[in-house]
C-alpha positions as CSV (number, residue, x, y, z in Angstrom):
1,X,-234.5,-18.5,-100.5
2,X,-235.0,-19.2,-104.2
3,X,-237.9,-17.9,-106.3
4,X,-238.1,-21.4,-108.0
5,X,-239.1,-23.3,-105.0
6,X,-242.2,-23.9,-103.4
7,X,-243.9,-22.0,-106.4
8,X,-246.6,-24.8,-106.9
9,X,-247.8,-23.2,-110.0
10,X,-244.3,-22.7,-111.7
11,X,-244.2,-26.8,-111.2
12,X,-247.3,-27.2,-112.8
13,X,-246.7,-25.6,-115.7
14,X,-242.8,-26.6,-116.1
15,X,-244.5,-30.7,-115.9
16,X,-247.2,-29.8,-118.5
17,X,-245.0,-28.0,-121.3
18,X,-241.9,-28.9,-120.9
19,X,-240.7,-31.9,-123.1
20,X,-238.8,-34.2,-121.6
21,X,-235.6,-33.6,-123.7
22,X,-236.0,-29.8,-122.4
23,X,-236.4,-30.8,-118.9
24,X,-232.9,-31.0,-117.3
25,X,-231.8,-27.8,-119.0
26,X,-234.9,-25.7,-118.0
27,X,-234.7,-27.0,-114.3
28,X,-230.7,-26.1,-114.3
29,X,-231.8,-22.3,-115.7
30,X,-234.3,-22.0,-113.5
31,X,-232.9,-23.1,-110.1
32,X,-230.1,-20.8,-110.6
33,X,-231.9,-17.9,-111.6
34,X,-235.1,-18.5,-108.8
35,X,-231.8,-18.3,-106.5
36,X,-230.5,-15.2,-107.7
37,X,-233.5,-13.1,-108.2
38,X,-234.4,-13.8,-104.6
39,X,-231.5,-12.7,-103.0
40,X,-228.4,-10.4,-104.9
41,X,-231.3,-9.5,-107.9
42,X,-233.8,-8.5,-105.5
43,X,-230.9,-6.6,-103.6
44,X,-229.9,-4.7,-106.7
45,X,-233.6,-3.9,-107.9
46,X,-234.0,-1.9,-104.3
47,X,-231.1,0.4,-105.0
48,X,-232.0,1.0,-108.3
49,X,-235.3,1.8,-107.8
50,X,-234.3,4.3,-105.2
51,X,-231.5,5.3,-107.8
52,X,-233.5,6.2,-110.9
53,X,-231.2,7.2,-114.4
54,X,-230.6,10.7,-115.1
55,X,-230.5,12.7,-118.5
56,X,-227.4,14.3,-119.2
57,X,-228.1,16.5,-122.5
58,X,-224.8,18.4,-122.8
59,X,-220.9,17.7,-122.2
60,X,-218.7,20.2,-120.4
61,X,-217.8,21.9,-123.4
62,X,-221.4,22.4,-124.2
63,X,-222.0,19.7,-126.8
64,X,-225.3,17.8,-127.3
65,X,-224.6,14.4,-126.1
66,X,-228.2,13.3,-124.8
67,X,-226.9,10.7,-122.6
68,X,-228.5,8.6,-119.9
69,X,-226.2,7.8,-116.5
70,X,-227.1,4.8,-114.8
71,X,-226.8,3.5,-111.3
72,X,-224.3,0.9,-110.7
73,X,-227.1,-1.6,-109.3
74,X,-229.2,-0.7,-112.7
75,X,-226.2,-1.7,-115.0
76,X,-225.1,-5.0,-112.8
77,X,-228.9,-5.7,-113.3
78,X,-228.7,-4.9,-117.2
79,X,-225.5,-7.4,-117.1
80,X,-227.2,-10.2,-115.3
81,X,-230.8,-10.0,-117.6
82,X,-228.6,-9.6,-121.1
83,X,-225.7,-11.4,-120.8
84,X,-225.7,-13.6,-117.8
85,X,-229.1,-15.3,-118.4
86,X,-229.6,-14.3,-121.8
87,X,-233.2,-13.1,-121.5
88,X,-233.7,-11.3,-124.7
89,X,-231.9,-13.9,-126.8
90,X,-233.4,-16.9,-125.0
91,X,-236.5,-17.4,-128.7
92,X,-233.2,-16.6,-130.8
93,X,-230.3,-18.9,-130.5
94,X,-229.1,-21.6,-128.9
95,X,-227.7,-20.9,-125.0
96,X,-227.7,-22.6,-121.8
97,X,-226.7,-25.8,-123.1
98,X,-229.7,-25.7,-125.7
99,X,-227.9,-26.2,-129.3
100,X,-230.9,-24.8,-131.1
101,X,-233.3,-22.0,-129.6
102,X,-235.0,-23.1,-126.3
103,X,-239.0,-23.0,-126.5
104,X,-241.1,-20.0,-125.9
105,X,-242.2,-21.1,-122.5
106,X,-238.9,-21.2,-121.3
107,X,-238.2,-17.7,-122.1
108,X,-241.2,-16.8,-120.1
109,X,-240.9,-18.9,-117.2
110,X,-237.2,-17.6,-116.5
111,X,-238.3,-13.7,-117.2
112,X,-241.1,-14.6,-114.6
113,X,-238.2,-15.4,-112.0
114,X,-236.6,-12.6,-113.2
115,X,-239.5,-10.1,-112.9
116,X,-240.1,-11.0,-109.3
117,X,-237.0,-9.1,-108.3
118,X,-237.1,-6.4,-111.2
119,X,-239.8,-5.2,-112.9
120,X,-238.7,-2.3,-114.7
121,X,-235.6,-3.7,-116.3
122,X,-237.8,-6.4,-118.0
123,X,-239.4,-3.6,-120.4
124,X,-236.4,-3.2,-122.6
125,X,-235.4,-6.6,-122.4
126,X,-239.2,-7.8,-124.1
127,X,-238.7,-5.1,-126.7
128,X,-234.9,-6.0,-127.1
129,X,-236.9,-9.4,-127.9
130,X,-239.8,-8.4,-129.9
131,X,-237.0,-6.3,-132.3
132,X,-235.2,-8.8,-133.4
133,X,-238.2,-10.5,-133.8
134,X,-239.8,-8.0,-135.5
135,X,-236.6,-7.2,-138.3
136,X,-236.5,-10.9,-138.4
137,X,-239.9,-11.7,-139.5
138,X,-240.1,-8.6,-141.8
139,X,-236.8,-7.0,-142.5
140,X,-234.4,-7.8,-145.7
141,X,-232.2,-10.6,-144.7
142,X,-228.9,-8.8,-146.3
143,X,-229.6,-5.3,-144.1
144,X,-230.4,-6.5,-140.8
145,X,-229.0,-9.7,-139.6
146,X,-225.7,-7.5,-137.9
147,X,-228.6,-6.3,-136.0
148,X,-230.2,-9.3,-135.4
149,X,-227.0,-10.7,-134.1
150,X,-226.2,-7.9,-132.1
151,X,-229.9,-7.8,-130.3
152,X,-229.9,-11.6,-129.4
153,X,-226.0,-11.5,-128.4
154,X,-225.3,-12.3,-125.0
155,X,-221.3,-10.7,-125.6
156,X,-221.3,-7.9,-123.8
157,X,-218.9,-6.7,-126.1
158,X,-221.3,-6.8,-129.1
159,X,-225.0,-7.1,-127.4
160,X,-227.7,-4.1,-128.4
161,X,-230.9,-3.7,-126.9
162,X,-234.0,-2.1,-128.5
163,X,-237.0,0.0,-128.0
164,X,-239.8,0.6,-129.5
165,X,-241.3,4.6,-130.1
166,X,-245.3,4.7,-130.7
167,X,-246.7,6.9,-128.9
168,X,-247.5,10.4,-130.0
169,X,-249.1,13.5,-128.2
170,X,-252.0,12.5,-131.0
171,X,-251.4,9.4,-132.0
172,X,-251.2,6.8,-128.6
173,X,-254.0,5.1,-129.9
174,X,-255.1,6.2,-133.3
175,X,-252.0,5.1,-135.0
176,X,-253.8,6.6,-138.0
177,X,-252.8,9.9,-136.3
178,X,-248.9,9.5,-136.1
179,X,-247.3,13.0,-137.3
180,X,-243.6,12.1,-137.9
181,X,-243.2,12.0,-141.2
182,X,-240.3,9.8,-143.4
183,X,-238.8,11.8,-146.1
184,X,-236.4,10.5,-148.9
185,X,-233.0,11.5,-149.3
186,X,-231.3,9.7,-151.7
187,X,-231.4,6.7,-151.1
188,X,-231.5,7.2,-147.3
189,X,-234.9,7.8,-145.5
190,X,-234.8,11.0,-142.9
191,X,-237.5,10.7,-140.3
192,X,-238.8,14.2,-138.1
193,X,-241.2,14.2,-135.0
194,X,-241.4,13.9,-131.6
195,X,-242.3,10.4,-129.4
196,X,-243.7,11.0,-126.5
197,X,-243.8,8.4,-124.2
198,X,-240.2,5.9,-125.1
199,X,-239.3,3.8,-122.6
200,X,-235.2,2.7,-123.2
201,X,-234.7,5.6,-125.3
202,X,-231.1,5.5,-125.7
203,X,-232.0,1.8,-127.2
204,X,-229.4,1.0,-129.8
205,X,-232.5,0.4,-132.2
206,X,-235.3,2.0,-132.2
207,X,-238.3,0.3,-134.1
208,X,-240.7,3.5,-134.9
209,X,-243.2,4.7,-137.4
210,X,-243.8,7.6,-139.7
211,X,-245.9,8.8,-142.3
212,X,-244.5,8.8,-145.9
213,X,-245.4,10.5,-148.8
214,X,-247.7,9.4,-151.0
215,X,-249.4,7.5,-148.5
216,X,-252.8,7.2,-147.6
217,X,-253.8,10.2,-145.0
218,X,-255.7,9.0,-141.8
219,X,-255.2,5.7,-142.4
220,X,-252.5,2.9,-140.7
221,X,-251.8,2.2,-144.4
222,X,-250.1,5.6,-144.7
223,X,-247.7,4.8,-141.9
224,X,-244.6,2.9,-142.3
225,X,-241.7,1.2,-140.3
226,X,-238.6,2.0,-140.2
227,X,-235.5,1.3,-137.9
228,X,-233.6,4.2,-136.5
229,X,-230.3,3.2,-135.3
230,X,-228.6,5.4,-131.9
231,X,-225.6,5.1,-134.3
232,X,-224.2,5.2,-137.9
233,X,-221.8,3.6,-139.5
234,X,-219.3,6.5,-139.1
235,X,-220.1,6.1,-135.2
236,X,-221.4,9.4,-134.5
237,X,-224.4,9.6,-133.4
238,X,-228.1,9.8,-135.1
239,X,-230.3,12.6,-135.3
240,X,-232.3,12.5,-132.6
241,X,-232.2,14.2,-129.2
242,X,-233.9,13.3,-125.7
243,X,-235.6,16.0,-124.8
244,X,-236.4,14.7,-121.2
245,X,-237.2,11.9,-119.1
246,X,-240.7,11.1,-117.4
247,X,-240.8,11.7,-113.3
248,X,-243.1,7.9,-113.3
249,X,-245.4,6.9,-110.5
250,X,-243.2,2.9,-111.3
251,X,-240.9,1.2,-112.9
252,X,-238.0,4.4,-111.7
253,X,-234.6,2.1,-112.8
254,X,-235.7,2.5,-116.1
255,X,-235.6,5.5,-118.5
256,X,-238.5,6.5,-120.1
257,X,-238.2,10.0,-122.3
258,X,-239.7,12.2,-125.4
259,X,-237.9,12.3,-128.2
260,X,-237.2,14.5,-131.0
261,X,-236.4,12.7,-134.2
262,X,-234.7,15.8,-136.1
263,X,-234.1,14.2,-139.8
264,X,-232.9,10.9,-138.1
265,X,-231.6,8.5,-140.8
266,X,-234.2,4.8,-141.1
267,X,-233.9,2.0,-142.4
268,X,-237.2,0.8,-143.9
269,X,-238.6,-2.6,-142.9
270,X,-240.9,-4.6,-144.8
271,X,-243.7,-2.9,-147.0
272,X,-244.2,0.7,-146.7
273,X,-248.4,0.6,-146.3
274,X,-247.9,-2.8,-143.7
275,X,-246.3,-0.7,-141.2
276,X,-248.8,-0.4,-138.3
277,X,-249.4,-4.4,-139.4
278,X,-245.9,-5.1,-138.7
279,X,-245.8,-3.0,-135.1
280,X,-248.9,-4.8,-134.5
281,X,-246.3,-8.2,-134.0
282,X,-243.8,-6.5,-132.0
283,X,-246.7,-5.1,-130.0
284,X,-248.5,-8.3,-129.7
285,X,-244.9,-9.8,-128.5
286,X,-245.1,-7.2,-125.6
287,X,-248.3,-7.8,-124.6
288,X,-248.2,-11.4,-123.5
289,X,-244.4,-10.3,-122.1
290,X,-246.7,-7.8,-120.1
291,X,-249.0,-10.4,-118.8
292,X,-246.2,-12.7,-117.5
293,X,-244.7,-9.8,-115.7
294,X,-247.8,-9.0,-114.2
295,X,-248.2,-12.6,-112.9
296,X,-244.7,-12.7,-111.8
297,X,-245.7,-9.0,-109.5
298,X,-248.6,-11.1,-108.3
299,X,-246.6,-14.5,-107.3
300,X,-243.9,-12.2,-105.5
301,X,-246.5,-10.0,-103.6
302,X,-248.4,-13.1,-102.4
303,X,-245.4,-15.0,-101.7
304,X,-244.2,-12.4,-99.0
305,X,-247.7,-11.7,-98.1
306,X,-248.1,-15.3,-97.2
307,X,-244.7,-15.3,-95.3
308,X,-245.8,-12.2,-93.2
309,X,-249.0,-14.0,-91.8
310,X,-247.1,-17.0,-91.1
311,X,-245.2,-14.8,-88.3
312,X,-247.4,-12.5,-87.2
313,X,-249.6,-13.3,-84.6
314,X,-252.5,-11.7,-83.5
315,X,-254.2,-12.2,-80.3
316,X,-252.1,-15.4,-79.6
317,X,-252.6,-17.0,-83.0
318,X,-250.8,-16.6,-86.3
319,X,-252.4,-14.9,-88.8
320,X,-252.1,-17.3,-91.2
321,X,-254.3,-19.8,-88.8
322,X,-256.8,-17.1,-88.6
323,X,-260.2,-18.0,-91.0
324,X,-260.4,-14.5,-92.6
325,X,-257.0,-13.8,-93.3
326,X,-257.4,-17.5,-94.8
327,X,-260.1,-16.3,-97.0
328,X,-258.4,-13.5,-97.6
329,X,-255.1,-15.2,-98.9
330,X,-257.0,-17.6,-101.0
331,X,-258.3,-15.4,-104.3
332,X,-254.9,-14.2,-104.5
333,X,-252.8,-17.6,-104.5
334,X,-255.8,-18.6,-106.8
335,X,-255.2,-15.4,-109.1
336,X,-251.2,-16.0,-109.3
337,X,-251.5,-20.1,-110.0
338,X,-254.5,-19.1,-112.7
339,X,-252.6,-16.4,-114.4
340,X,-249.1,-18.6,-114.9
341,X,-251.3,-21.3,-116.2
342,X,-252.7,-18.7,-119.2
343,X,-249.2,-17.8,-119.4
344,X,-247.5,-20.7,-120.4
345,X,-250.3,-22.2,-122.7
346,X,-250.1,-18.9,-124.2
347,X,-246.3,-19.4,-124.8
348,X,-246.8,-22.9,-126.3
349,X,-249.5,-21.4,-128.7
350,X,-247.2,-18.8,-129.8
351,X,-244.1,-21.9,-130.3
352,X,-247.0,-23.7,-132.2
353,X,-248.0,-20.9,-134.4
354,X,-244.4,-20.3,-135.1
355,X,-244.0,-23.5,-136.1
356,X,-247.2,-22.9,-138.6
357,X,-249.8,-24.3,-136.6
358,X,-252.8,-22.5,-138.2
359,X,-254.9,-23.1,-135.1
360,X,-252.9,-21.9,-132.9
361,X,-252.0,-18.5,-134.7
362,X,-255.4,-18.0,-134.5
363,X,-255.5,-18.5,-130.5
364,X,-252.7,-16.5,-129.9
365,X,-253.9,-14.0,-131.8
366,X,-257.0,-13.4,-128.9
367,X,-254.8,-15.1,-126.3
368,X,-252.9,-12.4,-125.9
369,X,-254.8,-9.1,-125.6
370,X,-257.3,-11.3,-123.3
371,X,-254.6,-12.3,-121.2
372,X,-252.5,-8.7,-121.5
373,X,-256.7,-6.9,-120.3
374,X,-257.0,-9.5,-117.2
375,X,-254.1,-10.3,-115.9
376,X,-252.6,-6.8,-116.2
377,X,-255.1,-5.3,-114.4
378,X,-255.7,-8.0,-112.1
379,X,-252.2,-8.0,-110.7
380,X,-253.2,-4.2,-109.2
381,X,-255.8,-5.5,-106.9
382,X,-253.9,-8.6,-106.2
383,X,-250.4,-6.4,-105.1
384,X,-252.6,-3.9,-103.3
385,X,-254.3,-6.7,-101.2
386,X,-250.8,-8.5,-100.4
387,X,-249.8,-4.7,-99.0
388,X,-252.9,-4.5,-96.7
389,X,-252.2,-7.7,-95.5
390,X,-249.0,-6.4,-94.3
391,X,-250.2,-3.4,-92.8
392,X,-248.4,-0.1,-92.3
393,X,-245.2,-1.6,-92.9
394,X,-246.5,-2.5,-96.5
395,X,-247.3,1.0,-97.3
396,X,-243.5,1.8,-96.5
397,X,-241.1,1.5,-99.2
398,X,-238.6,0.2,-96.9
399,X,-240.5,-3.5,-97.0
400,X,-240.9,-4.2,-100.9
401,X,-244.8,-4.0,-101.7
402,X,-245.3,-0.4,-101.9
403,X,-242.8,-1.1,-105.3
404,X,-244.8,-3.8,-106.6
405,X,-248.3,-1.5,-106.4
406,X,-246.3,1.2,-108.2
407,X,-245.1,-1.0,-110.8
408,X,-248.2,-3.2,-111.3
409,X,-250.3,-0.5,-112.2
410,X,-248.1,0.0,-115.5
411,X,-248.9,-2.9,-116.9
412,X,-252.3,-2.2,-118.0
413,X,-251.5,0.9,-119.5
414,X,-248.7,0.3,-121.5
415,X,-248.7,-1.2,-125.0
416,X,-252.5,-0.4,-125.1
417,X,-254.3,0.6,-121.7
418,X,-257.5,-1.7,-121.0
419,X,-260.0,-0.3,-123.2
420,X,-257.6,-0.3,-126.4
421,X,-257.1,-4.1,-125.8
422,X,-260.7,-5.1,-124.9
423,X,-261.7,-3.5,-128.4
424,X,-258.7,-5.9,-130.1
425,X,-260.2,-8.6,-128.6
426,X,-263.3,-7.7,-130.2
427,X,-261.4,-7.2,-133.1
428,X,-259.8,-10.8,-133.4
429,X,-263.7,-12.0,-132.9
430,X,-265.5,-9.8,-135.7
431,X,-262.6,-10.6,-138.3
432,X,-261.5,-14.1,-137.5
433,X,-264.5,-15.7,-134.7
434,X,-261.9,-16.5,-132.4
435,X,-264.0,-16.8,-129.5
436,X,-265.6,-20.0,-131.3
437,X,-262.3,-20.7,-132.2
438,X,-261.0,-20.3,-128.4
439,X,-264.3,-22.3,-127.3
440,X,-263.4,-25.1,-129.2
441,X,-259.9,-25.9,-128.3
442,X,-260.8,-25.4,-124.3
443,X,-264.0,-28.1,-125.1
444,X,-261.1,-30.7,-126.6
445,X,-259.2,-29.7,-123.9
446,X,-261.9,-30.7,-121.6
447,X,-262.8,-34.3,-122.9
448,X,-260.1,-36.1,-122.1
449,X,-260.2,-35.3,-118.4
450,X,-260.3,-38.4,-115.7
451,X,-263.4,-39.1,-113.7
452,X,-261.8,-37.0,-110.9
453,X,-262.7,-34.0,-113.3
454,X,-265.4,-35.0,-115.5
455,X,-268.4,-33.0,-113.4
456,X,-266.2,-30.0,-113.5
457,X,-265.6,-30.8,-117.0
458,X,-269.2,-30.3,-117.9
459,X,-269.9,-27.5,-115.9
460,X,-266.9,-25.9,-118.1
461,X,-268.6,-26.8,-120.9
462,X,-272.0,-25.5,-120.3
463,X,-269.6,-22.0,-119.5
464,X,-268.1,-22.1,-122.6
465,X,-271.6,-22.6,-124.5
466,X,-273.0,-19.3,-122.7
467,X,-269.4,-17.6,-123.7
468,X,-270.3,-18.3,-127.6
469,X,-274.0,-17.7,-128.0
470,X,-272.5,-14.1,-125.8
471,X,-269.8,-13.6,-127.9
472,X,-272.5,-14.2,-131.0
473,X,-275.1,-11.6,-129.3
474,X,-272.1,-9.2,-128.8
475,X,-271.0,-9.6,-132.9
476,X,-274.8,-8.9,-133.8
477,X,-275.4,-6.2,-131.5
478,X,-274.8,-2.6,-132.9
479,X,-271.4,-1.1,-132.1
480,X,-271.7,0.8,-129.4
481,X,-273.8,-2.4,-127.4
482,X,-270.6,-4.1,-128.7
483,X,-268.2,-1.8,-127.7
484,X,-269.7,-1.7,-123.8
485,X,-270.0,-5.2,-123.4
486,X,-266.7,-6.1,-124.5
487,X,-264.5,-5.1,-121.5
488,X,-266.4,-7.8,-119.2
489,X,-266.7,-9.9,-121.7
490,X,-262.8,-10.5,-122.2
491,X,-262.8,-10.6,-118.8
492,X,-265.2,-13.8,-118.3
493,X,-263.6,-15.2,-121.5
494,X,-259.8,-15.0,-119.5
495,X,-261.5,-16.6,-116.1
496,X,-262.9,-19.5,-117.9
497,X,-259.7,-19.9,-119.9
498,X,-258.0,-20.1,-117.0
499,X,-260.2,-22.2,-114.9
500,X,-260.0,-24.8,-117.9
501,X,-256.4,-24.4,-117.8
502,X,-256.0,-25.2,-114.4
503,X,-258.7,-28.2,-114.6
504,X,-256.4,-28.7,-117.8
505,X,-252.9,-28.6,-115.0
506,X,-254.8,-31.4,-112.5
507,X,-255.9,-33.7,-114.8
508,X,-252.6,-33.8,-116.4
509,X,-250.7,-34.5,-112.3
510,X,-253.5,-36.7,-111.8
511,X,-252.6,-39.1,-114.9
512,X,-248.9,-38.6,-114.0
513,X,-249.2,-39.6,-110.6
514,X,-248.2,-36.2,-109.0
515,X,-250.8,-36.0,-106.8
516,X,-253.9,-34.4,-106.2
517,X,-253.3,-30.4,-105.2
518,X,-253.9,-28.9,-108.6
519,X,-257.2,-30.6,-108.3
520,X,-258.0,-28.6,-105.2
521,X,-257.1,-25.5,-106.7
522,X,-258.9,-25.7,-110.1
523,X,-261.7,-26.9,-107.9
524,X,-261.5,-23.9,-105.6
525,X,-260.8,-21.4,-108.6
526,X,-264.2,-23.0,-110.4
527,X,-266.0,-22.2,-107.3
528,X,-265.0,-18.7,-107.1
529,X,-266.0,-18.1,-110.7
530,X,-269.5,-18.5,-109.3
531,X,-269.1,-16.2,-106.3
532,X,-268.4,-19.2,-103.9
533,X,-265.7,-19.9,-101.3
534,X,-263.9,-23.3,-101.6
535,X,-264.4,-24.3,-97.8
536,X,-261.8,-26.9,-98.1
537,X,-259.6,-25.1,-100.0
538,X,-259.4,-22.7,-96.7
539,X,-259.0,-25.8,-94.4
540,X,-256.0,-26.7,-97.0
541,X,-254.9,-23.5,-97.2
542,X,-251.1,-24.6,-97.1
543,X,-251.4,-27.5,-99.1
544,X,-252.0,-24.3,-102.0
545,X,-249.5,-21.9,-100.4
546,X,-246.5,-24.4,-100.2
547,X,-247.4,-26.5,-103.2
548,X,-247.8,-30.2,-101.0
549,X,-249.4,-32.7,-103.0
550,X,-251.5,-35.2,-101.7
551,X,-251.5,-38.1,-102.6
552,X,-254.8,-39.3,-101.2
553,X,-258.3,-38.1,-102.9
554,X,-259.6,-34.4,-101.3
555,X,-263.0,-34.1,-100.7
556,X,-264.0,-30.6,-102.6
557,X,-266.7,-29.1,-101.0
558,X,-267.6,-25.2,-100.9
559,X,-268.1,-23.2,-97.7
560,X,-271.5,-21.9,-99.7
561,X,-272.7,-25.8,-100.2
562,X,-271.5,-25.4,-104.0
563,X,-270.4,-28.1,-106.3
564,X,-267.2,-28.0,-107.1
């Protein structure tokens, strides 16, 4: 078993964006991790999920120590994500055999292997990630690169990992509203107030922010950012306590707490008034993270769904044969291909727009909370179909997809539940039009398709015309029409992304001479978006489950008589 085979949609994408001098290296990574995650990593995840951290806030002699005591399986997991495979250091430096820092997608690709065996784990690696990104992009040079260093180090001997503390009783979404407050002391800042919802809170940094004084009141420009480190220089310990850790419905191997910050010494980073600016990159960092986890929950839920009809019959034929279960399977293979595909053009945006691609900063910018509204809350329906479709044993613990329902339902909750992320997609379209911006780049994208997709390429088109003059009817409306039409409206605008991008996946294995699958699926996926049923892609069923390419031309016809 390995998690890296017969995953057509993790082929597709690896062909389209990986370069060829990145090729040999990325396949290497990702055949030995697709093997490990499905077998001892999977193993491991079980146990610790059954085996969640405790909270330990006093010693024997009755000193406040506010530590967290992990499971065995939990730390051996922490071992192989951090130092074994590098996840959260993978954008940062140079490491399996890559001299320089490997491409975004190739961070996201592995942590989508990854993610299929553990979920919870992969929340402190992304912010362990999006820190050093974070004190990178906006921290002084001189104060933080031993941090830096330490949060992309694979040593276990020096390695930190981060966390990032936001949410407030008040203030989860109203940033405006944050109550801990920075104070100066000396030339040291002292923070004081309570987090209530920190995931990883024994971090060894802590990205957080706080009001300080002289700053504007009920405003994001009164809020700064500060790092809080778990120790000083002296090594003892900062001053903070964990007051408690959440009893969560997912995610259980990983620690989520309130915390007291009780004068805790900061470092500040960056400008005082750009705080909730700067947050708004770490957060932005999770975000797409949370998307790729989600698809990863959805690839792994169908994956084993798909194995469990293949050997279970029913009334003397295999459920897999059977035309409903078919057509039941489909939408969800479709869902997990679609969803890797917006994944990893997201990732090369974001290696683009690093790179100062003006463009793409611009379609990364709505990429990503239109990918982290759909996908996220997609992958709940998709993981609570693929446990139907196993039946009572799914709804037992014992057989995998009962963990999967738990944990998908985080994802579109954290870092912004649904509506918070819709309203930033409207956002990014009053202050910068990136829906036209969006529009335009999936139009390119879409006229330089082959004859094999040129009538699907103008259907696309005509979609994306209807998605602008929307989007402009949205931006004129008053707010509140805008506010109520922009949760389905991100929604449409991440299906027809995605059906381009998968149109975008075919035409590229058609020119390349890799056959003609990803045609079926883009073709099946299109059909869908209109509330139609891909009749061949039913018949092929297993050409899309196992990922066979044919090489011969399919005919794409809809069990509804659709075009497609």
């Amino acid at each position: 078993m390995n998690y890296a085979h017969n995953d057509p949609a993790l082929t597709a994408v690896v062909d389209r964006w990986i370069e060829t001098d990145d090729r040999a290296r990325t396949d290497a990574l990702l055949e030995r991790l697709g093997a490990d995650a499905a077998t001892r990593l999977t193993d491991l995840a079980a146990v610790a999920d059954q085996n969640p951290p405790t909270l330990r806030q006093f010693d024997r002699d009755g000193n406040r120590v506010d530590e967290i005591d992990y499971h065995p399986a939990y730390q051996e997991l922490c071992r192989a994500a951090y130092h074994e495979y590098g996840l959260s250091a993978l954008s940062h430096r140079g490491i399996h055999g890559w001299e320089a820092k490997p491409p975004h997608v190739v961070k996201y690709l592995a942590s989508y292997l990854f993610v299929q065996s553990e979920f919870g784990l992969a929340c402190p690696v992304s912010m362990t990630d999006a820190a050093a990104r974070t004190l990178r992009m906006f921290g002084d040079s001189d104060t933080f690169a031993s941090w830096i260093d330490a949060l992309t180090s694979t040593d276990p001997a020096t390695s930190m990992t981060g966390a990032m503390f936001m949410t407030e009783t008040q203030a989860g979404t109203d940033i405006a509203q944050t109550a801990t407050v920075a104070e100066r002391d000396g030339d040291t800042w002292r923070l004081s107030g309570m987090k209530w919802f920190a995931s990883n809170p024994d971090a060894d940094v802590i990205i957080t922010l706080a009001r300080f004084p002289g700053g504007e009141q009920d405003s994001t420009r009164g809020v700064g950012m500060f790092m809080v480190p778990k120790r000083l220089p002296d090594g003892s310990r900062n001053s903070y306590r964990i007051d408690r850790l959440k009893d969560k419905l997912g995610t259980r191997s990983m620690p989520s707490g309130e915390v007291t910050l009780d004068g805790a010494i900061g470092l500040q980073v960056g400008e005082l008034d750009r705080g909730f600016r700067q947050m708004a990159e770490m957060v932005n960092t999770s975000r797409l993270s949370n998307a790729m986890r989600s698809t990863a929950l959805m690839r792994r839920a169908v994956r084993d769904a798909v194995a469990h009809t293949r050997e279970r019959e029913v009334f003397g034929t295999k459920l897999f044969d059977q035309p409903l279960m078919r057509a039941t399977l489909l939408p969800l293979l479709l869902d997990a291909e679609a969803a890797l595909a917006l994944v990893g053009y997201s990732a090369d945006c974001l290696q683009r727009a690093d790179a100062g691609d003006d463009t793409a900063r611009t379609l990364i910018r709505i990429l990503t909370p239109m990918a982290k509204h759909y996908v996220c809350k997609r992958a709940r329906a998709v993981t609570g179909e693929a446990m139907e479709i196993r039946g009572g044993n799914g709804y037992i613990e014992e057989w995998g997809f009962a963990k999967l329902v738990r944990d998908a339902h985080l994802g579109s909750i954290w870092e912004g539940s649904s509506n918070v992320i819709a309203l930033d997609v409207l956002r990014c379209m009053r202050k910068q039009q990136a829906h036209r911006h969006l529009a335009t780049a999936m139009i390119d994208t879409l006229t330089v398709f082959g004859p094999e997709c040129a009538d699907s390429a103008t259907t696309l088109t005509r979609r994306w015309t209807q998605l602008v003059a929307r989007g402009d009817d949205m931006l004129d409306a008053d707010d509140a029409t805008a506010q109520i039409a922009c949760a389905r409206y991100t929604d449409d605008l991440a299906r027809t992304v995605m059906a381009t991008l998968l149109f975008d996946l075919a035409a590229h294995r058609i020119a390349t001479g890799r056959g003609d699958r990803s045609l079926l699926v883009a073709n099946a996926y299109l059909a869908a978006l209109d509330g139609d049923v891909s009749g061949t892609a039913i018949e092929q069923l297993a050409i899309i489950a196992d990922g066979t390419e044919v090489a011969a031309r399919i005919e794409h016809r809809t069990l509804a008589g659709a075009s497609a």
